[in-house]
ROFISE-894881 format. One record per residue (C-alpha): x, y, z; residue in one letter. Coordinates in nm, 2 decimals. Example, Ala and Ser with C-alpha at 12.3 -4.5 7.8 and 13.67 -1.06 7.14 Angstrom:
{{1.23; -0.45; 0.78}; 'a'}
{{1.37; -0.11; 0.71}; 's'}
***
This chain:
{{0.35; -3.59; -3.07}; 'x'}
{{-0.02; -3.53; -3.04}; 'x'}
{{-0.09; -3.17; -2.90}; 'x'}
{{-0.30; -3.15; -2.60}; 'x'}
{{-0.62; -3.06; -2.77}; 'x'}
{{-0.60; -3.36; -2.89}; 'x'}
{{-0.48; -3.61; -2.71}; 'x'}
{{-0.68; -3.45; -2.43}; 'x'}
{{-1.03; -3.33; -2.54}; 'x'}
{{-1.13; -3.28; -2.18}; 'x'}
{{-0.87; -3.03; -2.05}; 'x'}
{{-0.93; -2.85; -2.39}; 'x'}
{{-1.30; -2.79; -2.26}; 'x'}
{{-1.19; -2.76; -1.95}; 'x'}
{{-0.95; -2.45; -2.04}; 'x'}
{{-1.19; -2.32; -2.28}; 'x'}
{{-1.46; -2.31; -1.98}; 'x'}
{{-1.22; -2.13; -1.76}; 'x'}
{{-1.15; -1.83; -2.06}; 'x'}
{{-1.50; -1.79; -2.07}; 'x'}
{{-1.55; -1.79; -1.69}; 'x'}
{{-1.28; -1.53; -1.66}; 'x'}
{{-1.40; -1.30; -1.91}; 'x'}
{{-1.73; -1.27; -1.74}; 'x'}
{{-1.61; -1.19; -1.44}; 'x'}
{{-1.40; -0.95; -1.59}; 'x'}
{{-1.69; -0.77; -1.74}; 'x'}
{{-1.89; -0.77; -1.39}; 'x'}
{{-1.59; -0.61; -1.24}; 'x'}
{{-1.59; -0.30; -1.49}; 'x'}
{{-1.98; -0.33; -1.42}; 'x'}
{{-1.92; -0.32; -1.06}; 'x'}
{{-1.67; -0.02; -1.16}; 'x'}
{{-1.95; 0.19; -1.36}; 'x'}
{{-2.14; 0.18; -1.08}; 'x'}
{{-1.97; 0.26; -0.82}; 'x'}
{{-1.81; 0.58; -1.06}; 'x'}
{{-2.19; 0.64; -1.10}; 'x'}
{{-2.30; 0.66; -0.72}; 'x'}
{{-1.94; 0.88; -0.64}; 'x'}
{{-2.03; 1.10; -0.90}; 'x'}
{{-2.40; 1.14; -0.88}; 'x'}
{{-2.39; 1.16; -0.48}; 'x'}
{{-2.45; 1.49; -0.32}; 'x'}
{{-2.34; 1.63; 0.01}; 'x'}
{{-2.17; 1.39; 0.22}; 'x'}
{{-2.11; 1.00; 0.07}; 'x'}
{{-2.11; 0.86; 0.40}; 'x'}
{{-2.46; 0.99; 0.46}; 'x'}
{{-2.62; 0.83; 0.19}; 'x'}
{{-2.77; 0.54; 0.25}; 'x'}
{{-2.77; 0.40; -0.10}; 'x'}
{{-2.46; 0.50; -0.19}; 'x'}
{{-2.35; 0.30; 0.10}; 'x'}
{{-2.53; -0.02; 0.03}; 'x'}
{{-2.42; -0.02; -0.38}; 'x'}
{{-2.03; 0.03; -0.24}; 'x'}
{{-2.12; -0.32; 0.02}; 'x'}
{{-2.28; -0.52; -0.24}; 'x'}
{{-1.94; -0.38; -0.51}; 'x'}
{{-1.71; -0.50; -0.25}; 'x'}
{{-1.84; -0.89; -0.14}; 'x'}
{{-1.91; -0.92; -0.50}; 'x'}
{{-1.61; -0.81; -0.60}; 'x'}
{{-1.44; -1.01; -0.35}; 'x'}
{{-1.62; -1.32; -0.44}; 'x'}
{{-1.46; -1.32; -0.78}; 'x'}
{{-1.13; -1.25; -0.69}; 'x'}
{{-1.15; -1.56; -0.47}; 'x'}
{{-1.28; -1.72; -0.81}; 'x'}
{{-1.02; -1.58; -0.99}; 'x'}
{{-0.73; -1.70; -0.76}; 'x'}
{{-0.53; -2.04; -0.94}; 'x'}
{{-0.53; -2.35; -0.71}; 'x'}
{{-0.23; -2.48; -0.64}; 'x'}
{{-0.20; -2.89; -0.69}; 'x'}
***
């Protein structure tokens, strides 16, 4: 029996694509992390009152939602 590497070259790609996709969004998520440790940390006075604070935590969370949509398996 021919393994599926073989017998298959396309889904091997395929797969192989889909590792690498999901390692860098993996990696943008403990950017997005940093960052958003960063701004907590670094902000002064009250959060809700900073304006950039405020925008870096939007942009985290539709980014961050974006790939978990990316992230989620399709069914069949």
């Amino acid at each position: 029996m021919k393994s599926l590497c073989t017998s298959r070259p396309e889904l091997e790609e395929e797969r192989q694509a889909l590792i690498v996709t999901s390692a860098n969004n993996k990696r943008t998520l403990k950017e997005i992390e940093d960052k958003i440790l960063h701004t907590l940390s670094s902000s002064e006075g009250n959060i809700l009152e900073d304006e950039s604070a405020i925008k870096i935590l939007d942009s985290s969370k539709v980014l961050s939602d974006e790939i978990a949509k990316k992230q989620k398996v399709r069914p069949d």
